[in-house]
N, C-alpha and C positions, 0 to 999 in steps of 0.2 A: 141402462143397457144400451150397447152400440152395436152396428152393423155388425156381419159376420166378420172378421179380420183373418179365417184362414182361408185358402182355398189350396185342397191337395192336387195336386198336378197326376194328370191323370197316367195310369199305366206304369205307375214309378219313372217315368219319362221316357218310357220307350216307346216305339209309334204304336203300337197293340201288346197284345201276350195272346199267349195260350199254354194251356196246360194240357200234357198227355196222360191220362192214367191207364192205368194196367191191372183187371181183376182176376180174381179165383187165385194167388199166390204160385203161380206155376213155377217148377224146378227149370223152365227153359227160359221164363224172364231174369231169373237168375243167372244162368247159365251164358245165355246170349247178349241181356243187355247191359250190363253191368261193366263189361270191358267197351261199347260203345259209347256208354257216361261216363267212362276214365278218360278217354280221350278228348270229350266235350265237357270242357269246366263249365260253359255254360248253361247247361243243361240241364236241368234235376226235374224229375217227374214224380207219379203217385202212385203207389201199389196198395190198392184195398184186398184186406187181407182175408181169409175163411178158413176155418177147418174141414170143410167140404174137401174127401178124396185126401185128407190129412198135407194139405197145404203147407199150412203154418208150419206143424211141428216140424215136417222132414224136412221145408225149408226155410227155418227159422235162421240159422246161421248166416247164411245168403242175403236175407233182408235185414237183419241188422247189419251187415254191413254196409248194404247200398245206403240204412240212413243214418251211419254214421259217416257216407259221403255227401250228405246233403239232401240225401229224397225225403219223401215222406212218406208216414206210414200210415195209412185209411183201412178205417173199417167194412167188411164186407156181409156181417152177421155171420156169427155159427156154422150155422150147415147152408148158409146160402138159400134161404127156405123164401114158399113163395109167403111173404109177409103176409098179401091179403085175406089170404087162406088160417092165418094162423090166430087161432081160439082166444085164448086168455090174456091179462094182460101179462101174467108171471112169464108168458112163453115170450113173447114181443121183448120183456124185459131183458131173459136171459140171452134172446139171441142177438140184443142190439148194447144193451147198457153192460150186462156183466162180460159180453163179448171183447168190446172196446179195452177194459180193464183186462182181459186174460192178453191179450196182443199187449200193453205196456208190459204186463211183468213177463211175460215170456221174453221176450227183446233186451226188459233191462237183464233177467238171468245171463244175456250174451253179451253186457257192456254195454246195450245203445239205450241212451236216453232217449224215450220219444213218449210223447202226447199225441193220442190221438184226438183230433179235433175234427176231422171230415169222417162221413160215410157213402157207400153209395150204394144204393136199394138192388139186392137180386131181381133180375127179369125187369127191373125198373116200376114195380110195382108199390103202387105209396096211395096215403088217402090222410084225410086230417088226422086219422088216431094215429097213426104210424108216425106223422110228420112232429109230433106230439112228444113221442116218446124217442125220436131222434134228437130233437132238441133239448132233451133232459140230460143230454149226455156228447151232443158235439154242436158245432155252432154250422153245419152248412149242411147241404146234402146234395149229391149228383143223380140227377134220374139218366132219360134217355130221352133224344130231342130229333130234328133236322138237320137242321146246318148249325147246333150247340154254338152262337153267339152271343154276346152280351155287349151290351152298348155301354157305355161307362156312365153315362148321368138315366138308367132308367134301372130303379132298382127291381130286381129279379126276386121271384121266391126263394129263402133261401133254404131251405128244406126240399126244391126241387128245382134245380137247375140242371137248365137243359146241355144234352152231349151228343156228337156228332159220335156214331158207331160207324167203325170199321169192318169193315166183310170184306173176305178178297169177291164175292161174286155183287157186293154191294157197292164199292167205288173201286175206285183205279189209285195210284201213286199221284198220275198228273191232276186226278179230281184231287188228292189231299194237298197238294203242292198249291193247286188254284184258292183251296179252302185258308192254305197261310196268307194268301196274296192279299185276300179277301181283308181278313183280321188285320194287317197291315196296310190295309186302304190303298194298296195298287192297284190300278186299272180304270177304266171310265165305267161307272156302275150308273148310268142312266138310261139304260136300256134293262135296267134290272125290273123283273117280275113283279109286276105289284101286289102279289100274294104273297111274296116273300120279306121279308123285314128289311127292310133299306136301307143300306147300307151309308151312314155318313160321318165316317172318321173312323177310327185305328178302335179294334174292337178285341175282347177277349173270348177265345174261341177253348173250348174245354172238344177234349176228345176222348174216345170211351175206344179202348183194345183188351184184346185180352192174352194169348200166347204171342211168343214169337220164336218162329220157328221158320223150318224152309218146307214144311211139311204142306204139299200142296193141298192133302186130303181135308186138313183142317181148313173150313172158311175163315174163322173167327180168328185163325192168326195169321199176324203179318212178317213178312221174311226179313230177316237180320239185314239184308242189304239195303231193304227199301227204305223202316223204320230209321234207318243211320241218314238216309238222303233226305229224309222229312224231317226229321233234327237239326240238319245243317240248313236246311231252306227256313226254317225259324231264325235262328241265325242268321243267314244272312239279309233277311225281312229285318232286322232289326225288332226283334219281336222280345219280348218280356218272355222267355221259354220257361216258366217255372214252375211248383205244384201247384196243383187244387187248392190246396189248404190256405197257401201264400198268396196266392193272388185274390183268393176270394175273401181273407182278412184284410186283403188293402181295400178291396173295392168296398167290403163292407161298413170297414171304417170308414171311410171319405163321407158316406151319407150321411154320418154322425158328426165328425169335424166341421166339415163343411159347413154347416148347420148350424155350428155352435155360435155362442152370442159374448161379447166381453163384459166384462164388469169393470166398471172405472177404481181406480186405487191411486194412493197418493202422489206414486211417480212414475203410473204407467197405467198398465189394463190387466188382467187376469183371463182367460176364456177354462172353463171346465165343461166337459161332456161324460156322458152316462156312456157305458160299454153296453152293445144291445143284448150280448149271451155272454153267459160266464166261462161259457166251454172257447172261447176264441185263442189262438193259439198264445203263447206266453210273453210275445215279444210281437208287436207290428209295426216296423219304420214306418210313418209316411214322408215322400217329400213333398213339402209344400212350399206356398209362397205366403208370405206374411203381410199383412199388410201395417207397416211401422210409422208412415208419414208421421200421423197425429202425436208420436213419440219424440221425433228430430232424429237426423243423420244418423247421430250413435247410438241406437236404441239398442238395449240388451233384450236375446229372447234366451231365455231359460225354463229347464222345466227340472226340477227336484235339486234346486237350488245349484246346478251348473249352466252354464254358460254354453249356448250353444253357437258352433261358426259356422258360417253360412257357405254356402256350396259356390263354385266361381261363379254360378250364373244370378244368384242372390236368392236363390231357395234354401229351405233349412230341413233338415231329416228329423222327425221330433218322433217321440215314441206314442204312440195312441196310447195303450197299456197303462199310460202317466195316470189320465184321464184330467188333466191341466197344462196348462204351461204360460208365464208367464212372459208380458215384456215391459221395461221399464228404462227408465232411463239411465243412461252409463254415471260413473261411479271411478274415484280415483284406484281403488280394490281392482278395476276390474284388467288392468292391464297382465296380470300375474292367473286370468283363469282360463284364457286359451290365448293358441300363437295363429297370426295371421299364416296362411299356406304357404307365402313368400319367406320366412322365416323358418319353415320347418327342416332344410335340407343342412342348417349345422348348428344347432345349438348348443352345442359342448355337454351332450347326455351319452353316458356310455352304455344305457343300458334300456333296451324296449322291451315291455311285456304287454301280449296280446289276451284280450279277457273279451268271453263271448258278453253280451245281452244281461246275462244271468248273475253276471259276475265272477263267472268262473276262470280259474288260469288256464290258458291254452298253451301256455310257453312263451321266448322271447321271439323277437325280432331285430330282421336289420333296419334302422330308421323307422322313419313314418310308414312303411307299406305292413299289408296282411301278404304274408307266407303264399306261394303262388297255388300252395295244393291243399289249402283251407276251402271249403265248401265258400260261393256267393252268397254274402251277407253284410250285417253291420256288426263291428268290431269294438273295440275301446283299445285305445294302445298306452299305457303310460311310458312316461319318459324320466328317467331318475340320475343322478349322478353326484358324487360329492361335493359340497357346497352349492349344491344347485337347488330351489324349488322344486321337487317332483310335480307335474304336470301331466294332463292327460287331452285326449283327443278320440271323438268317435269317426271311426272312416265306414266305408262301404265298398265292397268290393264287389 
C-alpha cells in the first residue's frame, strides 16, 4: 500500500459555495422564483418538500419543473411534525422514509426524475433516534445553526448540519450579502470574535428560507427582489451557488477519496474506496489532482475502463459513485480513447450526442460544447461520423 495519491480540490474549484434551500413547498416559491433561476444558469437551489397545508400536491407541477431545471428536491416529512414529540417508530418511519418515496413518485407522475437524497428536520428538531432513521433513507440532513458554515477539511455531522435562517426582523440583505463575503473569504477576518468559528479560507455556507414574497407581514419570507440580489452576489463572489444535496456529496466524498490508499499493480496503481451511505446521490464528479509521478509523464488515469482527460490545469473530474479508478501506464491503444482539447474544434465528426451521467440521451450537439440551457453539470458527448472511430468525451458545464 502507498500514500494517498488523490487529493479533491476543494469547493469543486470555486473560492467557497453555498447553498440556499427553501422549505414547507410554498405556491410563491414557485410562483416567484423560478423565473429568477431562469435567468441565473448558475444558480440551482433546494426545495424541501411537505404535505403540510397540501404543499406538494397543489404544487406538485411547479417543482417538477424547477427540478427538471437543475434544483433539487429534499424532503421535509409528511405533515412537517415536531419529530421529537413523535411516538413510535412506525410514525418516524412514515413521516420520513415512506415520505421521501411518496415525493419521487409524485414528481416522476409529472415527468421529473428525482432522488431524494437530503432532508431537513421541521423546527429543526433531531436527536440520535431521528438522525437514525434519516439515515435509513437519505445520506445528509440540514438542521438549524448561526452563521451555517462549513470549513472544507473539518468533517460536519451529517445528519445535522448547521444553517444560517433568514427572518426579515432577524438579518438585513447587507447582513446576507456580508455572510457570502464571508464564505468566499473577503475581507480581513482577524479582528473576528473568538467565539465564533474562524474564519480561514473560502467556506460552504448552507442557508435555511422559507417563502418568498413581497408580503411584509410575513417575517419568514424574503422579497423577490432581495433573494435575486443575494443570488447575483454568490455570483459574483465567485462562489460554488449550488444545492444542498450537490455540494454536500462532494464535501462528503472528498473525506473518503482523500483518504484512500493505492495498491501497487503491474503497470501502475489502483486506489478503491467504500461510499459511506447508500442513499448518496447517483452521480458525484469530483475534481481532483492526481498524483502520477511514480507512473511517468504519460500515465493513464481511468476508471471503468475509459480514459480519463485531464482538465487544462492538470486536474481530473472522476466519478466517486465508481468507488475505483485506476492509473497505469500509457499504451500504444491508447491514442484512439480520448482527444487532447487542442484537437477538439475539427475532427471531421458530423455528429454530437449529449448523454447525462446515467447514460441517458439528452439529444445532439454542435461540437464539443453542452447546449447553453442544460442545467450545470457533467455531460458525456460522443462524436460519430462515417469512417470515423466514434469517440467520446466527459465535459462539465
Amino acid at each position: 500500500m502507498a500514500e494517498t495519491p488523490i487529493k479533491t480540490i476543494p469547493w469543486n474549484g470555486y473560492v467557497g459555495a453555498v447553498s440556499f434551500t427553501f422549505d414547507d413547498a410554498y405556491a410563491n416559491q414557485v410562483e416567484n422564483l423560478k423565473p429568477i433561476l431562469d435567468d441565473l444558469p448558475d444558480v440551482h437551489v433546494t426545495f424541501f418538500l411537505t404535505s403540510m397545508g397540501n404543499g406538494l400536491t397543489q404544487n406538485a407541477a411547479g417543482f417538477a419543473a424547477l427540478a427538471k431545471a437543475g434544483n433539487e428536491i429534499g424532503n421535509h416529512t409528511r405533515t412537517h411534525a415536531h419529530l421529537t414529540g413523535v411516538g413510535s417508530d412506525s410514525e418516524l418511519e412514515d413521516e420520513i422514509v415512506k415520505y421521501a418515496n411518496t415525493i419521487e413518485s409524485t414528481l416522476a407522475e409529472l415527468g421529473a426524475d428525482v432522488k431524494v437524497t437530503s432532508l431537513a428536520t421541521p423546527f429543526c428538531e433531531n436527536n440520535d433516534k431521528i438522525k437514525s432513521v434519516i439515515a435509513s433513507r437519505h445520506f445528509i440532513n440540514r438542521d438549524c445553526g448561526w452563521h451555517g458554515r462549513n470549513e472544507w477539511d473539518v468533517e460536519p455531522d451529517w445528519m445535522s448540519l448547521q444553517a444560517k435562517i433568514w427572518t426579515r426582523s432577524g438579518a438585513t440583505v447587507t447582513e446576507m450579502l456580508s455572510a457570502l463575503d464571508t464564505a468566499a473569504f473577503i475581507g480581513n477576518f482577524e479582528g473576528a470574535n473568538p467565539w465564533d468559528v474562524q474564519v480561514k479560507g473560502g467556506s460552504w455556507l448552507v442557508v435555511l428560507n422559507h417563502g418568498v414574497t413581497d408580503d411584509a407581514g410575513d417575517d419568514y419570507a424574503i422579497d423577490p427582489s432581495d433573494i435575486k440580489k443575494i443570488f447575483e452576489h454568490a455570483v459574483e463572489n465567485k462562489l460554488w451557488t449550488a444545492p444542498f444535496g450537490t455540494v454536500g456529496a462532494y464535501h462528503r466524498a472528498h473525506f473518503v477519496v482523500d483518504a484512500a490508499t493505492s495498491t501497487l499493480t503491474d503497470d501502475g496503481f489502483t486506489v478503491k474506496w467504500e461510499i459511506p451511505n447508500e442513499h448518496m446521490p447517483k452521480s458525484v464528479p469530483l475534481r481532483v489532482k492526481i498524483d502520477t509521478k511514480s507512473i511517468g509523464e504519460n500515465a493513464v488515469v481511468e476508471q471503468g475502463g475509459k480514459k480519463l482527460s485531464p482538465e487544462s490545469d492538470g486536474s481530473y473530474i472522476i466519478e466517486f459513485m465508481a468507488k475505483e479508478l485506476k492509473v497505469r501506464k500509457s499504451s500504444s491503444n491508447d491514442e484512439t480513447i480520448a482527444l487532447p482539447k487542442s484537437a477538439f474544434a475539427n475532427q471531421g465528426y458530423s455528429k454530437y450526442t449529449v448523454f447525462d451521467m446515467n447514460g441517458n440521451c439528452l439529444g445532439e450537439t454542435n461540437g464539443w460544447t453542452i447546449p447553453a440551457n442544460y442545467p450545470k453539470g457533467t455531460y458525456i458527448i460522443r462524436a460519430e461520423a462515417a469512417g470515423l472511430k466514434a469517440t467520446t468525451r466527459k465535459l462539465i458545464k
